[in-house]
N, C-alpha and C positions, 0 to 999 in steps of 0.2 A: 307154540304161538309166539311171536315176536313179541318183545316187552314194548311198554309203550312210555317214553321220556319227556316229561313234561322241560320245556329249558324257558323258564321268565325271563322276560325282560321286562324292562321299570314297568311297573303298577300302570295303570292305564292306557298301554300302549299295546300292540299284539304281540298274540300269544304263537310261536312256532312249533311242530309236534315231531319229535323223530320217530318213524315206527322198524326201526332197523335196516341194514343195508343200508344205512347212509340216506335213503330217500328224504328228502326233507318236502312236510306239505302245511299249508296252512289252514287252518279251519275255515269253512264254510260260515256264515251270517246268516241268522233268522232274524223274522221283524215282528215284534208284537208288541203288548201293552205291558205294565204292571197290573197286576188284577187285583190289587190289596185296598183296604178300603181308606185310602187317603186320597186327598182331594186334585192333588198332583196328576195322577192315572198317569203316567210318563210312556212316551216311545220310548223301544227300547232294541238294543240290538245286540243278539246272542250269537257267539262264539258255539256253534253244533259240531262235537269232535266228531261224533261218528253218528248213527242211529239213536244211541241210547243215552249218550255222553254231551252234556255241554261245558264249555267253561268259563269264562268271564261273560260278565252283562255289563254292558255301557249303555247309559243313552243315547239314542238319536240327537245327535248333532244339528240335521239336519229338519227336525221340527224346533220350532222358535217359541215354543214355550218350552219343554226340558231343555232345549238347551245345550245339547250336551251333559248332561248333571244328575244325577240320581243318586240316592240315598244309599250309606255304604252297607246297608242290609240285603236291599237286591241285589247290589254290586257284586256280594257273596253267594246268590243265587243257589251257585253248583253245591254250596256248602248241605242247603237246605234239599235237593231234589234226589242228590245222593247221599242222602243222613243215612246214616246203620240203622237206627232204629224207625226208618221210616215204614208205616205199617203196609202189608205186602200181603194178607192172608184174612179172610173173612174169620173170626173167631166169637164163637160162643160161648157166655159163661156158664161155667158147672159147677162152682163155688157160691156162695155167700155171698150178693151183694157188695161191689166192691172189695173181692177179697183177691184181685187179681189173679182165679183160675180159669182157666182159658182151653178151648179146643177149638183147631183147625178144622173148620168147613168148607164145602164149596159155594163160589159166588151162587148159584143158581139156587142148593140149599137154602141157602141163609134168606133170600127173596122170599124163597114158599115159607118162611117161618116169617117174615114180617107179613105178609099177605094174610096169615093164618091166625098172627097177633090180631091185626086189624079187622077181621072178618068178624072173629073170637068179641071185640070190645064193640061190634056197630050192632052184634046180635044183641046184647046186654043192655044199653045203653042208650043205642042209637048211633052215626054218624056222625054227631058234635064231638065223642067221647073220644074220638083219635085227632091228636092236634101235632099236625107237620110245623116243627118248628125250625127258621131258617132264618142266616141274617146275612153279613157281608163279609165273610172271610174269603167267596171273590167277589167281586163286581160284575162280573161278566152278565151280562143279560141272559143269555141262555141258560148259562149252567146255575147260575143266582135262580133267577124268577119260575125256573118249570116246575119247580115245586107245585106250584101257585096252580099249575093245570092240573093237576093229579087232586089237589085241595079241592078246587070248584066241582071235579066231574065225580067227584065220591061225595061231596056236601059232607066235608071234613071242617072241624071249627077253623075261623080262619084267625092271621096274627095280627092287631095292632103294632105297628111298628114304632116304639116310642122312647127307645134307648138313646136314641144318637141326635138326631135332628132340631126335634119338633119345638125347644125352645128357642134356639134360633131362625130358625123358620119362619116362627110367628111373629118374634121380635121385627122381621127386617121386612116380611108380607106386611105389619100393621103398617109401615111408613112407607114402602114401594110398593105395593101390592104386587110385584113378582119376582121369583129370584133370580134377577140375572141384575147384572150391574157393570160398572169400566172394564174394557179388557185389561187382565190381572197385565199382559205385554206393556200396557203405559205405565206402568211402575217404573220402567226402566227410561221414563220420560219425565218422571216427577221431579221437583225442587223438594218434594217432603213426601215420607213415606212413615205412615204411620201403623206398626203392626200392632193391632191391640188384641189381646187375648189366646195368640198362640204361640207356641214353640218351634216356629217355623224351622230354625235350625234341624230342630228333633224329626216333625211332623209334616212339613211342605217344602223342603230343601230351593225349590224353582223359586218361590217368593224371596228367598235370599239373595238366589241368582238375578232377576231382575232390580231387586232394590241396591246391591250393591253396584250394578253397573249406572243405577243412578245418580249413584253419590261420585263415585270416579268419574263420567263424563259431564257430570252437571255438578257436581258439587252440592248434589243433596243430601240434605238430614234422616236420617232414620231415626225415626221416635219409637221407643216399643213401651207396650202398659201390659202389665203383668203383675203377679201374686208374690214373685219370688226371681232371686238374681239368676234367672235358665240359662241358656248357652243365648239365645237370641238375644236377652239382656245385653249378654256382653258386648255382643254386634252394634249396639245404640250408640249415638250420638247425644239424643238425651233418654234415661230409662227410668220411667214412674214406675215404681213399686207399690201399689197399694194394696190395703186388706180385701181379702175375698166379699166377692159380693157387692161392691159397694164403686162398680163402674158408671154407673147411674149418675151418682152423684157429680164426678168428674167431667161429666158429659153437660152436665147443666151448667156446671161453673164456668165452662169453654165458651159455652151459649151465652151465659151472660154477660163475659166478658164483652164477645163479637156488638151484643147492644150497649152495652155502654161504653166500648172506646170508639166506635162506627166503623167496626173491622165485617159487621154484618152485612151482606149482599141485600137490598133493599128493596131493587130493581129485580133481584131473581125470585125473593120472598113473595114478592106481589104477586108473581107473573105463575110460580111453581108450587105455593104451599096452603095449606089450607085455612090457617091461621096465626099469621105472623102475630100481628098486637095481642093475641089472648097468649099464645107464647112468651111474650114478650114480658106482658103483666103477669105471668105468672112465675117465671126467672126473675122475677126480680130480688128474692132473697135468697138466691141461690146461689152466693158469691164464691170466690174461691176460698174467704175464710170459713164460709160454711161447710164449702165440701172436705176443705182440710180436715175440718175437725171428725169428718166422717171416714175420709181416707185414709186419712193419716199420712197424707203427703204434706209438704209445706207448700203453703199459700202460695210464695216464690215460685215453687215449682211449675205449680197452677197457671200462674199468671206469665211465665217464660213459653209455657207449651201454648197458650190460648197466641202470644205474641206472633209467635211461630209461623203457625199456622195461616194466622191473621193478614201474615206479611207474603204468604208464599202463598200465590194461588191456585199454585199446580200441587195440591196437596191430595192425595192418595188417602184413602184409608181402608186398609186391607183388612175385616172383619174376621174373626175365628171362631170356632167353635167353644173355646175351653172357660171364655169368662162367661157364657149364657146356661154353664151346666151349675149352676144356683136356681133355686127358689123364686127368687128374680132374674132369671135369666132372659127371658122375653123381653120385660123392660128394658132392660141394661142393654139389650141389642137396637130397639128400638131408640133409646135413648142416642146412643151411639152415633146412630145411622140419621139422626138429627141434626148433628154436626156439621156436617158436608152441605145440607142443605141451606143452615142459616149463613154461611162462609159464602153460599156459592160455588164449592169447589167443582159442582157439576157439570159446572159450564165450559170446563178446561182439559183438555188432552194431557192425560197426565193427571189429573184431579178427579174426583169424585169418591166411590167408594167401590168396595167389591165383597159378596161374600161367598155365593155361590152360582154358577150356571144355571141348574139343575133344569130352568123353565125352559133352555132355548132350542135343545136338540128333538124334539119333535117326535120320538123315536114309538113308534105304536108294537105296542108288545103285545097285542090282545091275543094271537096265536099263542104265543111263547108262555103266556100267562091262563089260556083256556077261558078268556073272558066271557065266551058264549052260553058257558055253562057255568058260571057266576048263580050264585042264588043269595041275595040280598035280605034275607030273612035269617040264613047262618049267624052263628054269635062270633063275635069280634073277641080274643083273648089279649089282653094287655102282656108284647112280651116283655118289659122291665119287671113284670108283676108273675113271673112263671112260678115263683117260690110260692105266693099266695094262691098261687092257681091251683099248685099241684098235692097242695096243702091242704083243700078243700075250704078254702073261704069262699060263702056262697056270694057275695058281692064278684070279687073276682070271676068266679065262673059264670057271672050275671045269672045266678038261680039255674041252671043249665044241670047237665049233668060230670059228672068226675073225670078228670081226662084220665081213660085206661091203657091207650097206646099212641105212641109219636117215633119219629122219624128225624131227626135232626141233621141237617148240612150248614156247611158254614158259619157254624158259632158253637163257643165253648161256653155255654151258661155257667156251671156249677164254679165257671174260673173271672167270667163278666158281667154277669150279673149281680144286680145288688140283692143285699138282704141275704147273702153265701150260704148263712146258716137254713135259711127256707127253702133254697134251690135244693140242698142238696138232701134234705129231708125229706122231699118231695120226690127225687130220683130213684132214693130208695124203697119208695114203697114197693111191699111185693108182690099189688096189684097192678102195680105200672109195669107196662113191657116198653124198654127203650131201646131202638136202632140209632146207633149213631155212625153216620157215614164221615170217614177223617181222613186225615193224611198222617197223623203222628196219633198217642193216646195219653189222650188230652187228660185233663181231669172229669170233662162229663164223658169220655171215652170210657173212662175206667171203673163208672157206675152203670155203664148199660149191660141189657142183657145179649144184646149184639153190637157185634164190631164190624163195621164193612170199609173198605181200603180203597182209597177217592183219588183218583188221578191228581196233579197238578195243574198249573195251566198253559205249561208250554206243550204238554201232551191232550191237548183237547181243542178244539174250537170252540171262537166267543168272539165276541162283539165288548166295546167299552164307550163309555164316553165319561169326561170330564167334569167334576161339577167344579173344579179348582182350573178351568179354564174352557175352552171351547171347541177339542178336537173328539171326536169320534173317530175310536182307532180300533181296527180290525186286530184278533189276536190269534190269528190261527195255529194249529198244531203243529210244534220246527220238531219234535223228538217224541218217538215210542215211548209209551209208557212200559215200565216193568212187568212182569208178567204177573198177574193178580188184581191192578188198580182197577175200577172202572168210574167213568165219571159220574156227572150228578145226574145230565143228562138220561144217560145207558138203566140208573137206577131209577127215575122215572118209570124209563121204557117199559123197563120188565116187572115194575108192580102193577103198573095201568094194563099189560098181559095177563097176569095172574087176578086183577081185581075186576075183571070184564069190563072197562072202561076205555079198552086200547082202538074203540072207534070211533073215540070223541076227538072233533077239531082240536090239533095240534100235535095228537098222537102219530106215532107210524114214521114224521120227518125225523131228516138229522139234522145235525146243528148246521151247518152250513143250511139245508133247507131253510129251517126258522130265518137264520139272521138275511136271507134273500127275500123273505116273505117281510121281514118289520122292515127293513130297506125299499121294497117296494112300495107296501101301505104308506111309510112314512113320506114318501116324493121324494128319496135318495135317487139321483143319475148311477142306474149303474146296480151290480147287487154284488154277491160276496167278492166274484175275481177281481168288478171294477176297481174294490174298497183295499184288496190285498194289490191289486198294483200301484193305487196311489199310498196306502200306507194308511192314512186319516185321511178325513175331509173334515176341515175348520169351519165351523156354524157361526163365528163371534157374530152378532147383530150388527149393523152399520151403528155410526159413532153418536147419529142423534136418538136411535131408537137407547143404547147401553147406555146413554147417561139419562137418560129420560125426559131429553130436549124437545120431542115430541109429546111430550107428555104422560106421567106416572101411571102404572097400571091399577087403579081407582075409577068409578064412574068418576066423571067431572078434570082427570089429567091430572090432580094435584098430589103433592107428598101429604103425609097424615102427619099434623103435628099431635091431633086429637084420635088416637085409633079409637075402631072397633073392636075391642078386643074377642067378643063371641061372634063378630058378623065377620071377622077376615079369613078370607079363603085360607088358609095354610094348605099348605102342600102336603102336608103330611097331617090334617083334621081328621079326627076319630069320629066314624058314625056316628048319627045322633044316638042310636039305639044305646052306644056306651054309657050315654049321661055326660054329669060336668066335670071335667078334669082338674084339678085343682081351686084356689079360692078366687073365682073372679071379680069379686067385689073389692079387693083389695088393689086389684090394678091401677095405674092411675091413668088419669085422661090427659097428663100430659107427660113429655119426655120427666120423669125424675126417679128420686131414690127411693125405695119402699124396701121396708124392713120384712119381706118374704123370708129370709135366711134361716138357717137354724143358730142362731146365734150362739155363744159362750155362756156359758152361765157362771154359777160358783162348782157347781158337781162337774161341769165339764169345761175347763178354762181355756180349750186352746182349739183351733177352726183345722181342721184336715184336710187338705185338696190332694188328688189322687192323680196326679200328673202326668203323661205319658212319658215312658221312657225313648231315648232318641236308638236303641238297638231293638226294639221289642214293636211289634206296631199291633195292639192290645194283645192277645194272648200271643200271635201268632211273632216268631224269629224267639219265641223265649225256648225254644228245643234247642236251637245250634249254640254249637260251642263259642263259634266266633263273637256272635252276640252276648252269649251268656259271662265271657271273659272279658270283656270292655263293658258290662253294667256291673261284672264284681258276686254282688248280694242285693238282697232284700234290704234297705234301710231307711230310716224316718230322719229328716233332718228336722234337728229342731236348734233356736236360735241361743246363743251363751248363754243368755240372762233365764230363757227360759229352763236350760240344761243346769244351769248354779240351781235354780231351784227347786227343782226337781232331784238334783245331786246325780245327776246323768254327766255322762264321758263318753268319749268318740269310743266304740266300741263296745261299751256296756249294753243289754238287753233291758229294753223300757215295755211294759206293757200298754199296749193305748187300746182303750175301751170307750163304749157310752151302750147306750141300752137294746143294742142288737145282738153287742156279743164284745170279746177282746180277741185281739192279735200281742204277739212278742214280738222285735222287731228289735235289728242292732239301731244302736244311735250312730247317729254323724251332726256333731255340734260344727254348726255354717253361720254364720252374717247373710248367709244368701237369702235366707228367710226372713218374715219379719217376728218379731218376738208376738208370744201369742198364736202364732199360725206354724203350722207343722205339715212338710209335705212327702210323702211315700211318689216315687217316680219309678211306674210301670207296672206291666200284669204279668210277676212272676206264676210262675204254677204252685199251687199250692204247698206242695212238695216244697218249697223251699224253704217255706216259713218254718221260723222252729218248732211251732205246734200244727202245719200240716193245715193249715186257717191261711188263706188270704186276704189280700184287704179289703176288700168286697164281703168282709163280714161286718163291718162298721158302718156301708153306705147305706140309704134309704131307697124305697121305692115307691114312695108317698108319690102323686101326682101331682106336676108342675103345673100351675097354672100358667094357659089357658088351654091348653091342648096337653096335656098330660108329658111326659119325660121322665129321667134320672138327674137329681141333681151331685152327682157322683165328686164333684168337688165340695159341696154344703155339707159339712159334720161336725160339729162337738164332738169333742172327746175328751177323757183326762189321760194323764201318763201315770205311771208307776213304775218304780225299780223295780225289773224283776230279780 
């Protein structure tokens, strides 16, 4: 066989292939999505060498929100699809409990032994006792949600989803009452762009992309507020630094300014919000040297960014996820997303706010999902709470019975979840039978008692849509899977075969079927070929419905200065049958600061935020090398004064504990932190830590009020030399 010679040319440009003889050809282009759970969802266009082979990923140039631009992890793509150790064979454990011994079985095998697990635990138990647990390691509609149909038509317990979302969610539902907001595109039309609470650089590369083209053609300010000096930091023109938790605050003090220097829109108060004067009188001790004294920013500061803003009416504020994963993180969104409104920034192209889509694309999953056969009397499992579930807290289980078999895709619990030391106590019971469906083995790979080999997603068909912007972008199959993978889909098919359920709505199609059937329901022109010849079709709202010129999604058209915090629809509200989710009496009734945190104390003096890393996007790129070699290690930064007294050095091993459990952990002494605050960036595997403990042995999974969450940046801890 002819050898095949790769010859580079510069990084980003194409790639030429010689396959001997001199013949020179150039790769072929596929077109699909990113299916990774960032809010980006980027077109994307692959380099397919042959059948089995691709090589560089670029973005689509040619859609106006990527850009052209994507994160240099997918950019790596080929790195991850042709890993060595990419799992390829169904295998069975014969050892111990996590004791990594292993035998190869066949896919068809391996299905009658989950089918026989699950049969084995609905005769004991009942139905509720097997819980398919699933989250967003892709996005894809199809291959994500069919779970969800196999769940209903067996009356399997079904998941609360309440890891990622649901505090900002409800933050930004209490004041718009839906999530959609300015086209994320007017950033690149802004006089001010304000990114508060993410790592954009790291975690949404496109936000960069348009805010920089703002400042170069218009000469805008980029303001960023964050916890610690990240890479987006360094991107700012001006960059607030404040203590975790405490965005609230910052948010009133801007308020209060807007009223008393008359930078407040007065005319739009009237006309859009529900309660400007009780606002009003209630900001009024809210000043910037109050909130300094909370933030720990300088008044100064306070009072330059409220001017800012004030002055610039095309101000932008691009919400995140990363400062609402507190105890207060609702509020602090809420509060936030107050801002915009007392300014007016609403009313301007290029102004308002943004934080997520999610409400606008229409897209009706009820096949994809088996809604027919939905049984609303099933118990709801809290997944932030698997550790306590599977632990046998009868709260947790809501009085139910024991879960004795699960099925896992797209999430690595025992490596992102919190409370680490519960998850993984729970895995190994050696009543529990766990199938975990992967693409590498993971750390919850490594405690099941089956392994099953999960295609990728340029080998599968799916559907995508954006919650970080407004396209619905087809991602169909450009390249063969190797021989062994089968998708999520495929592994649906053939337990709903084996568990007599494969003549229930939804069963029997393929994925292309499905995404023609929610494209139709939905009132998409057109079904899968239309959607693969146009690439996406872009949903953005017209410009007076996205700024809420027409009026907020509330009875009555107004913004909430006053939420309801138990009557706001959120997107993601937990059955009532769950109960209450964290303390809602403590919320407040109007935008401010409230001490929900887990504060420092004396036993635990410094606040932990668990930051994502910019090569890692939560557990998943932490297999490839290329990612693994530009994050280094596992390390805690903590700030001089904190490291002098502690008697910590860049290199030295610190142990950080509080009452879950401890991690070891190399130091790295930074100014980028503030003293007091210490922060670990990314979801290595376990395996890397020196004691085989990740950091998700420190975090909580106490219920965020009001709708329940992870507040996976809120922690006490203390240090120690180890």
């Amino acid at each position: 066989m002819a050898s095949i010679r790769k010859m580079n040319g510069r990084a980003g440009r194409r790639s030429v292939y010689d396959r001997g003889m001199n013949e020179m050809i150039r790769p072929t282009v596929g077109h699909t999505a990113c299916p990774h759970d960032c809010p980006s969802t980027c077109a994307l266009d692959v380099e397919i060498l042959d059948a089995r082979t691709i090589g560089r990923v670029r973005g689509a140039a040619d859609n106006d929100y990527t850009a052209g631009v994507i994160c240099a992890k997918v950019a790596r793509y080929a790195e991850r699809i042709h890993h060595k150790d990419r799992l390829l064979k169904p295998l069975q454990r014969v050892g111990p409990k996590g004791s990594g011994e292993w035998r190869e079985i066949g896919f068809d095998d391996a299905l009658d032994l989950v089918a026989e697990a699950f049969v084995k635990a609905e005769a004991r138990y009942g139905s509720e006792s097997v819980w398919p647990y699933q989250y967003a390691g892709t996005m894809g509609l199809v291959q994500r949600d069919g779970i969800h149909r196999l769940r209903h038509a067996k009356r399997y317990s079904n998941q609360f989803d309440s890891i990622c979302t649901n505090m900002a969610w409800a933050g930004w539902a209490a004041g718009a009452g839906a999530l959609r907001g300015a086209d994320p595109r007017e950033m690149a039309k802004s006089d001010c762009v304000v990114i508060w609470g993410t790592n954009a650089v790291a975690t949404q590369v496109n936000v960069m992309t348009h805010a920089v083209k703002a400042r170069k053609d218009r000469g805008a300010k980029i303001v960023v507020i964050d916890i610690y000096d990240n890479a987006t930091m360094k991107q700012a023109d001006l960059a607030l630094k404040l203590r975790p938790g405490t965005d609230g605050a910052l948010a009133c003090a801007l308020m209060h300014v807007a009223f008393r220097d008359g930078t407040a829109d007065r005319d739009y108060l009237a006309r859009y919000t529900d309660d400007p004067a009780g606002l009003e009188a209630h900001l009024a001790s809210r000043t910037p040297h109050w909130a300094a004294a909370i933030t720990g920013l300088g008044a100064e500061e306070i009072e330059a960014f409220a001017a800012l803003i004030g002055a610039r009416r095309r101000t932008f504020f691009r919400l995140g996820y990363g400062f609402t994963r507190q105890r207060n993180g609702a509020p602090a969104m809420h509060a936030a997303l107050s801002v915009p409104a007392v300014y007016g920034h609403w009313r301007e192209e290029g102004g308002g706010a943004f934080h997520s889509n999610s409400d606008i694309f229409g897209l009706d999953k009820s096949l994809v999902m088996g809604s027919a056969t939905r049984d609303p009397a099933v118990r709801h499992l809290d997944q932030s709470r698997i550790g306590a579930v599977l632990t046998g807290d009868r709260a947790a289980l809501m009085d139910g019975p024991p879960v004795t078999a699960m099925i896992l895709q797209n999430t690595n619990p025992a490596n992102v979840c919190p409370e680490q030391r519960l998850v993984k106590a729970g895995l190994l019971r050696e009543d529990l039978f766990v199938c975990v469906h992967e693409q590498f083995m993971t750390d919850t790979a490594l405690l099941a008692d089956l392994v099953l080999p999960a295609t990728m997603f340029l080998e599968h068909d799916d559907i995508y849509r954006g919650g970080g912007q407004s396209h619905v972008i087809l991602g169909p199959k450009v390249v063969e899977a190797p021989e062994g993978p089968r998708s999520n889909h495929a592994v649906i098919e053939g337990l709903a075969q084996r568990l007599g359920v494969a003549d229930r709505p939804g069963f029997g199609l393929s994925e292309r079927a499905l995404i023609d059937d929610m494209l139709a329901r939905s009132g998409y022109e057109g079904g899968f070929d239309a959607l693969k010849e146009g690439r996406w079709s872009d949903r953005q709202p017209p410009f007076e419905a996205a700024h809420f010129l027409s009026g907020f999604a509330h009875p009555g058209g107004r913004f909430r200065f006053r939420p309801d915090w138990t009557g706001t629809m959120s997107p993601n509200r937990p059955p009532e049958s769950m109960g209450p989710q964290g303390p809602h009496a403590a919320l407040p009734s109007f935008p401010d600061h409230v001490e929900l945190i887990e504060s420092a104390d004396a036993e635990h003096p410094y606040r932990l935020a668990t930051s994502p890393a910019r090569q890692f996007l939560n557990s998943t790129f932490a297999e490839t090398d290329g990612s693994r070699k530009r994050e280094g290690q596992p390390t805690l930064l903590v700030h001089p004064e904190d490291a002098a007294r502690e008697r910590l050095a860049t290199g030295a091993v610190v142990s950080v504990g509080n009452r879950r459990g401890e991690v070891r952990l190399v130091v790295e002494v930074s100014d980028t932190v503030r003293p007091g605050v210490v922060i670990h960036e990314g979801l290595w595997a376990n395996a890397d830590f020196l004691d085989g403990e990740g950091i998700n042995v420190l975090t909580g999974a106490d219920p965020v009020a009001p709708f329940g969450g992870a507040a996976f940046h809120d922690n006490r801890v203390w240090l120690r030399a180890a």
